[in-house]
C-alpha positions in Angstrom: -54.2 40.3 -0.7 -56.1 40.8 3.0 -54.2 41.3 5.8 -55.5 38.0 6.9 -54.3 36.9 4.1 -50.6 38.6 4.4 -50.2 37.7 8.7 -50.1 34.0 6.9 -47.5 34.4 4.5 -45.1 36.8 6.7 -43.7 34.0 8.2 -42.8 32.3 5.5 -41.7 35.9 3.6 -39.4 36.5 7.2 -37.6 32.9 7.4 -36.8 32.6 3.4 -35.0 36.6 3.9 -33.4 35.5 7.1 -32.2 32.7 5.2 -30.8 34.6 2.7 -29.7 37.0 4.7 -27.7 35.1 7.0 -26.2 32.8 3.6 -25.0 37.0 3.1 -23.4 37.9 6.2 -21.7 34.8 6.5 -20.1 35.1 3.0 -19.4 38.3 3.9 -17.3 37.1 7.3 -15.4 34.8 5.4 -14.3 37.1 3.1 -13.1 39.2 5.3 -11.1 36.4 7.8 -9.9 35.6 4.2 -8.6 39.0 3.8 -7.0 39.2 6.7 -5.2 35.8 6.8 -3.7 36.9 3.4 -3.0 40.3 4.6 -1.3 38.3 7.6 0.8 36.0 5.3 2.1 39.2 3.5 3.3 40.6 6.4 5.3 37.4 7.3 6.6 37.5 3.7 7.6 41.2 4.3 8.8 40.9 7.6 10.9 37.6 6.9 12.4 39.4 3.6 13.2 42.7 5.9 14.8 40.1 8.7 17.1 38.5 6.3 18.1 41.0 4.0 18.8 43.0 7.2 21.0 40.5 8.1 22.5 39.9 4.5 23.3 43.4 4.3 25.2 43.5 7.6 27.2 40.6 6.8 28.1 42.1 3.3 29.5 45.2 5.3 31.4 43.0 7.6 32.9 41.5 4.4 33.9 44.7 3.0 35.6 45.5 6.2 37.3 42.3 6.2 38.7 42.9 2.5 39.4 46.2 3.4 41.5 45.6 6.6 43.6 42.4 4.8 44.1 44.9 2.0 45.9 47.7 4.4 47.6 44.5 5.9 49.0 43.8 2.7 49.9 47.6 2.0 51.2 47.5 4.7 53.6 44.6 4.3 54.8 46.3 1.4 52.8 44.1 -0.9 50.4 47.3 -2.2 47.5 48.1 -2.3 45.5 46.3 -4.3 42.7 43.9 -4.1 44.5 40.6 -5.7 46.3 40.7 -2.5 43.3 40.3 -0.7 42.9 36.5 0.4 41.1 34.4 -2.1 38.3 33.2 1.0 38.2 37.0 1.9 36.9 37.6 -2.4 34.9 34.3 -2.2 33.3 35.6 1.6 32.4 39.4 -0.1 31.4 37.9 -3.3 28.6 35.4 -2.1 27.2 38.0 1.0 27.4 40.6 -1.8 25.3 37.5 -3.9 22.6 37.6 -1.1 22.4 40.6 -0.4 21.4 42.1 -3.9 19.2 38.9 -4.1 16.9 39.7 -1.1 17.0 43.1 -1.7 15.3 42.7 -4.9 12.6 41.2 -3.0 11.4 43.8 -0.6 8.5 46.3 -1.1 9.4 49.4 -0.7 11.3 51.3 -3.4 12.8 53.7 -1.3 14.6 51.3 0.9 15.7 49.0 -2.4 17.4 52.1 -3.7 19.0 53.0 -0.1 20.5 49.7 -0.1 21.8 49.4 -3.5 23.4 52.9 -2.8 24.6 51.5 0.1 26.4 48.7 -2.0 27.5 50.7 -4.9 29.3 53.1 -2.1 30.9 50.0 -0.4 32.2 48.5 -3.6 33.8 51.6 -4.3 35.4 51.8 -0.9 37.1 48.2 -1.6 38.2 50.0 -5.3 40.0 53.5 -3.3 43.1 53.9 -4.6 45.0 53.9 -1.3 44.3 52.3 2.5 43.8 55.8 3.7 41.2 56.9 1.4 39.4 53.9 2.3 39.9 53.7 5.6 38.4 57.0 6.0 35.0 55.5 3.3 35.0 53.3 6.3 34.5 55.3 9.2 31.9 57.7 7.0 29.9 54.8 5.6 29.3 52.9 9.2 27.3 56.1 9.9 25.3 55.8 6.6 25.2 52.0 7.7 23.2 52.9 10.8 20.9 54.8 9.0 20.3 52.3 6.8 19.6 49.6 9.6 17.1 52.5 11.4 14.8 52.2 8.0 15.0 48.5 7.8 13.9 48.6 11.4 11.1 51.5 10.9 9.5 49.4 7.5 9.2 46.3 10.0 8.0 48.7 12.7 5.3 49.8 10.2 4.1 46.5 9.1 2.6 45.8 12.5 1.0 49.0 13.4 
């Protein structure tokens, strides 16, 4: 092939690579808006999961208080200490916030904050199961503080998902 020969063809060679180039990159930009769209839907997953089970686990500790509190009513009324003297609608109110709570925490991400939370639960069971009001009074005050440290991680995972 001449070089007179190859100045007629280059334009031909430069518009089918541009072509096929451009068909590239643009394959390439979709793939990566599709990335990050489903990247962005995780996040919302996550970050909706976080939100309620955040909120599932603090009503599940305000339920446990309640039972608690009617229980050293009772105790205190002479009745004893014992859950069956709980209200029923106080055992109905622990038992379906206890319900959602180990339901969404089953769906978030991160280990580490699934097993603070079911230790978190197994602890607050047992402070409804103390075998007087004083000993679980006392769980009471200790546990709010592992509580708050509890909420802090929730709050630092959905800190992390946007950074």
């Amino acid at each position: 092939m001449t070089w007179s020969q190859f100045r007629d063809v280059l334009p031909v060679i430069t518009f089918v690579v541009g072509l096929f180039g451009n068909s590239i990159i643009e394959d390439l930009r979709e793939r990566r808006a599709d990335r990050r769209a489903r990247q962005g839907e995780r996040n919302n997953f996550d970050r909706n999961v976080l939100l309620e089970g955040q909120d599932a686990v603090t009503a599940y500790w305000g339920a446990v208080q309640d039972f608690v509190i009617a229980m050293i009513r009772a105790d205190r009324d002479g009745k004893g200490w014992d859950k069956k003297n709980a209200p029923q609608e106080l055992k109905d109110d622990w038992w379906w916030k206890q319900v959602r709570a180990l339901t969404l925490r089953v769906r978030i991400a991160d280990q580490a904050l699934r097993g603070e939370i079911q230790t978190f639960m197994a602890v607050a069971d047992n402070i409804i199961e103390s075998p007087n009001a004083d000993q679980a009074d006392g769980a009471i005050t200790g546990h709010d503080v592992v509580f708050g440290v509890l909420q802090e991680h929730i709050g630092d995972r959905l800190c992390a998902l946007y950074t």
